[in-house]
C-alpha positions in Angstrom: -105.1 89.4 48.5 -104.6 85.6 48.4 -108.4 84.0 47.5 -109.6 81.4 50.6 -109.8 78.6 48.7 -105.7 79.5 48.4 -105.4 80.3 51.8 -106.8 76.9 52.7 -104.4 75.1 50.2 -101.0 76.8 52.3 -102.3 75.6 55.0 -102.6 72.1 54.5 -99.4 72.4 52.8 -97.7 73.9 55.5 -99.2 70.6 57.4 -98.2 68.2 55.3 -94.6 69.5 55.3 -94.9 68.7 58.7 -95.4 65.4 57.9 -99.1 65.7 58.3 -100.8 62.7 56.5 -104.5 63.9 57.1 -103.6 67.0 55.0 -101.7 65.6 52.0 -104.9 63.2 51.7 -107.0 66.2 52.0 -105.1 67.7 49.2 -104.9 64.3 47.2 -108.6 64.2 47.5 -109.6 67.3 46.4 -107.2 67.8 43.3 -106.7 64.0 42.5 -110.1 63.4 39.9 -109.8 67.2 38.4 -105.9 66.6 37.8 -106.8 63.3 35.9 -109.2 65.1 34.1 -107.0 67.4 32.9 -104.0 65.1 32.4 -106.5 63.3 30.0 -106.8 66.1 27.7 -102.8 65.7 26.7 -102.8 61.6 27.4 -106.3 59.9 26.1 -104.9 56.5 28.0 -106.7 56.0 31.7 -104.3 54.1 33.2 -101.4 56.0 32.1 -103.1 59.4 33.5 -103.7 57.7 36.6 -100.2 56.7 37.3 -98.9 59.8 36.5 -101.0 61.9 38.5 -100.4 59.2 41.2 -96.7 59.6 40.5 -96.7 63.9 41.2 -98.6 63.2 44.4 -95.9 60.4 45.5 -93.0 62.6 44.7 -95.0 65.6 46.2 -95.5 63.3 49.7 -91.6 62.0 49.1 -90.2 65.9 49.1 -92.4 67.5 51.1 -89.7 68.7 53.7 -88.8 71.1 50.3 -91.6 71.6 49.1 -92.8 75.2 49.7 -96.1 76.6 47.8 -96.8 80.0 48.9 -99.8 80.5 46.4 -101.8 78.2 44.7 -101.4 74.5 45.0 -104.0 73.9 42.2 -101.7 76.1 39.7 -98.6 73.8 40.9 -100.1 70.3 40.7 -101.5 70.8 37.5 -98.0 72.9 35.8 -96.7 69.6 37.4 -99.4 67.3 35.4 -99.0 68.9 32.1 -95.1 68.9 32.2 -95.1 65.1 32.8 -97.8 64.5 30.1 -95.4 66.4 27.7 -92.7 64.6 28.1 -94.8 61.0 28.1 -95.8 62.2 25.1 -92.2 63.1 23.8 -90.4 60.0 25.5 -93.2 57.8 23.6 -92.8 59.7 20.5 -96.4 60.4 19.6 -96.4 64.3 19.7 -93.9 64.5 17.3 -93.4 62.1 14.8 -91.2 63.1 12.1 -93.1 62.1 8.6 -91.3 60.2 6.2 -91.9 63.0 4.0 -89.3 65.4 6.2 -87.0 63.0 6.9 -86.7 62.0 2.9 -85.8 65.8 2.2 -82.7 65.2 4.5 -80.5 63.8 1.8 -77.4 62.0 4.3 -77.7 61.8 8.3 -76.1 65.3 9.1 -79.3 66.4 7.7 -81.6 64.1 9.3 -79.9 64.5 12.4 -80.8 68.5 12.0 -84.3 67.4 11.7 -84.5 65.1 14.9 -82.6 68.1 16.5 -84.9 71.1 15.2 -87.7 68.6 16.6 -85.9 68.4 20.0 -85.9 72.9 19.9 -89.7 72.6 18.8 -90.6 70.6 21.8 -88.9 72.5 24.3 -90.4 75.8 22.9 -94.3 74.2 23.2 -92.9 73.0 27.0 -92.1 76.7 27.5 -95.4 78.3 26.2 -97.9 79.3 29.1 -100.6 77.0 30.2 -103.5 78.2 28.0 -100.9 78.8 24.7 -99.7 75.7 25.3 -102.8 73.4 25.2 -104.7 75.1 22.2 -101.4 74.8 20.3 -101.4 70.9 21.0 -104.9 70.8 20.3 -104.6 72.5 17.0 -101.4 71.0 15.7 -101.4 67.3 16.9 -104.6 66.7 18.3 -106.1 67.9 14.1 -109.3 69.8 15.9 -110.1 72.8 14.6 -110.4 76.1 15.9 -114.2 76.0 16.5 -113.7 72.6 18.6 -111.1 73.9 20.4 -113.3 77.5 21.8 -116.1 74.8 22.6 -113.8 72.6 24.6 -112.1 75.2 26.3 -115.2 77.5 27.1 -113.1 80.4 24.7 -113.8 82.0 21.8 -112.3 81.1 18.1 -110.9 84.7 18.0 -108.8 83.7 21.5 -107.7 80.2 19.9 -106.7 82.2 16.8 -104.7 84.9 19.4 -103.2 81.5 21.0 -102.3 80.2 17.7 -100.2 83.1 16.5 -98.7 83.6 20.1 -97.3 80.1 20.3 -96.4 79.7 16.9 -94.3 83.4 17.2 -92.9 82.3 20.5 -92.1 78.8 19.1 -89.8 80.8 16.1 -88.5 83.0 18.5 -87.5 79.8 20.0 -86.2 78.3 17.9 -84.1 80.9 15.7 -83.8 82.2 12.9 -82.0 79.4 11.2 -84.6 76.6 11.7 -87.2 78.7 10.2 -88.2 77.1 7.1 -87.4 73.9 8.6 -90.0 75.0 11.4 -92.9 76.3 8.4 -92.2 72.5 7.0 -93.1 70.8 10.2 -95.9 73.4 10.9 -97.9 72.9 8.2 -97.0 70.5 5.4 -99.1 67.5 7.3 
């Protein structure tokens, strides 16, 4: 059984396929603040958050002929929030920026261009992870908090980070292959 507050959400959605402005400012209203919020975890810039989350609801509005929720609304705009703070954060380069210290163990470009490349399969993998896997990796791997920081921020306890850890990092390696495996321990861990 579909919860109200879902119920609710199809149908405004169903209106605003219709073209129904009232309703996609309903929806824009209610989801708008919390998805910024949320955005701000991945992207600690404002303004950036802002015009992203500005951005999903624009293209949301622009497609709405084919756009067709049958669930949860809330689960959709915010998959759609932290996709596009991934790749900001991949197009600007902050989430993974290769240390000089890797790229000087490449010793000519076939190797460095490995490096960028096994970067390229480590970033898709953390894309792929589920919602929860996927933010206490980031957290714990390029945000540097630790385990306890992360439970209090996320209202979860260390033992679940630590279950989230090992999930992501064994779904990241499966990922990834069996070839980039050391490669993958480097990045991981030698900071």
């Amino acid at each position: 059984m579909i919860p109200k507050a879902n119920q609710d959400d199809i149908i405004f959605c169903e209106m605003f396929r219709n073209g129904n402005e009232k309703a996609f400012k309903h929806l824009f209203d209610k989801y708008y603040v919390p998805l910024c919020r949320y955005m701000f975890l991945f992207v600690k810039n404002e303004q950036d958050v802002e015009e992203m989350a500005l951005d999903i609801f624009e293209y949301i509005w622009e497609n709405r002929e084919n756009f067709d929720i049958k669930t949860n609304f809330k689960s959709y705009i915010f998959q759609a929030g932290r996709n596009r703070c991934l790749n900001f954060i991949r197009d600007r380069k902050e989430l993974f920026d290769i240390n000089e210290e890797v790229m000087s163990l490449a010793s000519d470009d076939n190797d460095r261009i490995e490096v960028i490349e096994l970067n390229n399969l480590i970033e898709e993998a953390i894309c792929q992870l589920p919602d929860k896997c996927g933010d206490v990796f980031v957290k714990s791997r390029f945000s540097n908090k630790t385990n306890k920081e992360i439970a209090e921020s996320m209202n979860i306890s260390i033992k679940t980070v630590e279950a989230q850890i090992t999930k992501a990092l064994k779904t990241i390696r499966k990922y990834i292959g069996e070839v980039y495996i050391i490669f993958f321990y480097f990045l991981t861990y030698m900071k």
